[in-house]
C-alpha positions as CSV (number, residue, x, y, z in Angstrom):
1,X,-43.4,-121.6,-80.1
2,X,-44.6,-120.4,-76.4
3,X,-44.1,-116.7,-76.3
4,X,-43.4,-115.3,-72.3
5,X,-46.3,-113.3,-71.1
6,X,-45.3,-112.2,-68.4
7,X,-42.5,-113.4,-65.7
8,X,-42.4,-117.2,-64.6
9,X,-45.2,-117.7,-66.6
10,X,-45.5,-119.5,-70.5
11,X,-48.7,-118.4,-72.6
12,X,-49.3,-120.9,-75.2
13,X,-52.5,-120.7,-77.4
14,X,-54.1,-118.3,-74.9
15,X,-53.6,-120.9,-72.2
16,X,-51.4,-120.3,-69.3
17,X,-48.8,-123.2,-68.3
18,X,-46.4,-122.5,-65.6
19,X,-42.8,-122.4,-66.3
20,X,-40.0,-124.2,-63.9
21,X,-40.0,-121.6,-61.1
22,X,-38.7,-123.1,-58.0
23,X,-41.2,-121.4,-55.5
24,X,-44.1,-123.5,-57.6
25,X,-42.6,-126.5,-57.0
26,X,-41.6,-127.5,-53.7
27,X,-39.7,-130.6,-54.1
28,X,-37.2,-128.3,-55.8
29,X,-36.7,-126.5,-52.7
30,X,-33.2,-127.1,-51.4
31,X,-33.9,-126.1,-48.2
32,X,-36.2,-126.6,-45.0
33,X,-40.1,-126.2,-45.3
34,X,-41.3,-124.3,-41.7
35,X,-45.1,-124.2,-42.4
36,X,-47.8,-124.9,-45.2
37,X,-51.0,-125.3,-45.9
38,X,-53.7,-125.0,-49.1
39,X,-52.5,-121.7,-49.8
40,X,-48.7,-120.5,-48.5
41,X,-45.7,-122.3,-47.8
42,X,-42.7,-120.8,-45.6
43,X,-39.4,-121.8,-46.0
44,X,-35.6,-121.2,-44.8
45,X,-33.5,-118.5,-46.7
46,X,-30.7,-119.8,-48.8
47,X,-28.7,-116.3,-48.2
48,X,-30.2,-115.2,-44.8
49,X,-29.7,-111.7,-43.5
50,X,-29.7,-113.0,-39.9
51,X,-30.5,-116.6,-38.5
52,X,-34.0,-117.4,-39.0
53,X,-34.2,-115.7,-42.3
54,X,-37.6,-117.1,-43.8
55,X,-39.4,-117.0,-47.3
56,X,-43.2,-116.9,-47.3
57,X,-44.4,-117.5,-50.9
58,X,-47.9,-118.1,-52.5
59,X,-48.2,-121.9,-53.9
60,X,-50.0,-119.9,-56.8
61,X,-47.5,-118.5,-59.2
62,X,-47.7,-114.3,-59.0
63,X,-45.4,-111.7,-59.2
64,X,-46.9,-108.5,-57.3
65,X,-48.7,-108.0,-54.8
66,X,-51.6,-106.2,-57.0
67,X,-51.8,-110.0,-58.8
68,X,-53.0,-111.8,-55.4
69,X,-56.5,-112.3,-54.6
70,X,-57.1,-111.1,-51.3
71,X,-58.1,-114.0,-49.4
72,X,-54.4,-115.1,-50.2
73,X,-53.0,-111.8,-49.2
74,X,-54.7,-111.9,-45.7
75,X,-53.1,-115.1,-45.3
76,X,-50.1,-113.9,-45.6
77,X,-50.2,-111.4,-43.3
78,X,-51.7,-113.9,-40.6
79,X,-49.1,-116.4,-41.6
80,X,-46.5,-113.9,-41.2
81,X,-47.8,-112.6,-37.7
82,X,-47.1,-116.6,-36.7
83,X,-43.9,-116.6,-38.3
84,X,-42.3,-113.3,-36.4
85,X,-43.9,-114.4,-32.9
86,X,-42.1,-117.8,-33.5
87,X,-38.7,-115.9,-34.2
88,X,-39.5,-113.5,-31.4
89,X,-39.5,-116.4,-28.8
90,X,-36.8,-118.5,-30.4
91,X,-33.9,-115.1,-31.0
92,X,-35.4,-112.9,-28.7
93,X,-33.9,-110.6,-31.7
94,X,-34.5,-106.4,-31.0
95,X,-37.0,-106.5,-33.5
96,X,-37.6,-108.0,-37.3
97,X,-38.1,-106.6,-40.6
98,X,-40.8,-108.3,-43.2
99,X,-40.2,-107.3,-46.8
100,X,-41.4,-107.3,-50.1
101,X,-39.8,-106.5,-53.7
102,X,-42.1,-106.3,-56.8
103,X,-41.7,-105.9,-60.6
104,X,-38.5,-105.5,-61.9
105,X,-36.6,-105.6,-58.1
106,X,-38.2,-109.6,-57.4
107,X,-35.3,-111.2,-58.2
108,X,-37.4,-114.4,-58.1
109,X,-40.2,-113.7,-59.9
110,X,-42.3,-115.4,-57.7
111,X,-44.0,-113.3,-54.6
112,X,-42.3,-113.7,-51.6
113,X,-42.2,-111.8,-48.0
114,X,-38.4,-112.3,-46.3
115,X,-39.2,-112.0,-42.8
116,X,-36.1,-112.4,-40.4
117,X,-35.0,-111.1,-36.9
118,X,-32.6,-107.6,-36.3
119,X,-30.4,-107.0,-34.2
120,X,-28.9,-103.7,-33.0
121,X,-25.7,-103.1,-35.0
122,X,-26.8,-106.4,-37.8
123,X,-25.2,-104.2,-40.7
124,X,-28.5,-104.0,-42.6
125,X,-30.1,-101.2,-43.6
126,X,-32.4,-99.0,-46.3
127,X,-29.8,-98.0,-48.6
128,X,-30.9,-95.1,-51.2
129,X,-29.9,-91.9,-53.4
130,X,-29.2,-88.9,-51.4
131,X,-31.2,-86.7,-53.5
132,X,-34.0,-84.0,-52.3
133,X,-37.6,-86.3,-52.7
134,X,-40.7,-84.7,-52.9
135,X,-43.2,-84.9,-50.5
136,X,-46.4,-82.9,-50.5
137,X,-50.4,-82.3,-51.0
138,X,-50.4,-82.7,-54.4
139,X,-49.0,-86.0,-54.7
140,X,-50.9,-87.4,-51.3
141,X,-54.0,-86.4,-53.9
142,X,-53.2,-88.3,-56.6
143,X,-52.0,-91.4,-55.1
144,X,-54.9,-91.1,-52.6
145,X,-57.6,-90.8,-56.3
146,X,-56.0,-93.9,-57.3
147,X,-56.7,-95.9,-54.4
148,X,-60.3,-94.5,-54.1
């Protein structure tokens, strides 16, 4: 019996098998594809935010952004720099936002930047708790030990 290893993924005698998720196989895409290659696909939004909503996912199967190898993350990135100039020209939108949720908030569990136009007044918004956060030197340091 395949035991679950970790999300979208089946480990079965030590050997990883991918599972049925629907960003590692595009003919299950029930929408439009708007730019692949080796590494990345992009792809229309099923619930957009605003017009132009797109998906840019890995054709590899990871969930975090600490999973991809780096030559794939760049990608992105320059992928992503194509996508936004293509929705600047066509919405001429007041700017864009490109996101990213990992772990537990991927409701996916497949990587994926949204990356869609705004608009002044578009209703969306950071939405958080009101509570005091901290913020200080001590904190910078150990975030900034981790990282070196």
């Amino acid at each position: 019996m395949p035991d679950i290893c970790d999300v979208g993924r089946i480990k079965m005698n030590g050997a990883k098998i991918m599972c049925e998720c629907v960003f590692c196989h595009k003919e299950k895409l029930v929408t439009d594809i708007v730019y692949e290659d080796n590494l990345v696909m992009a792809f229309m939004d099923m619930d957009p935010i605003n017009e132009g909503h797109i998906l840019l996912v890995p054709k590899e199967h990871y969930l975090d952004v600490d999973e991809i190898p780096d030559e794939t993350l760049s990608h992105l990135m320059i992928v992503s720099k194509k996508v936004v100039s293509a929705l600047k020209e066509i919405y001429k939108p007041n700017g864009y936002s490109i996101m990213q949720n990992g772990g537990e908030f991927n409701d996916v569990g497949h990587y994926h930047l949204h990356i869609f136009p705004r608009y002044i007044g578009d209703g969306f918004g950071w939405t958080y708790g009101e509570d005091a956060k901290n913020v200080n030197a001590e904190i910078a340091k150990r975030i900034r030990d981790r990282i070196n």
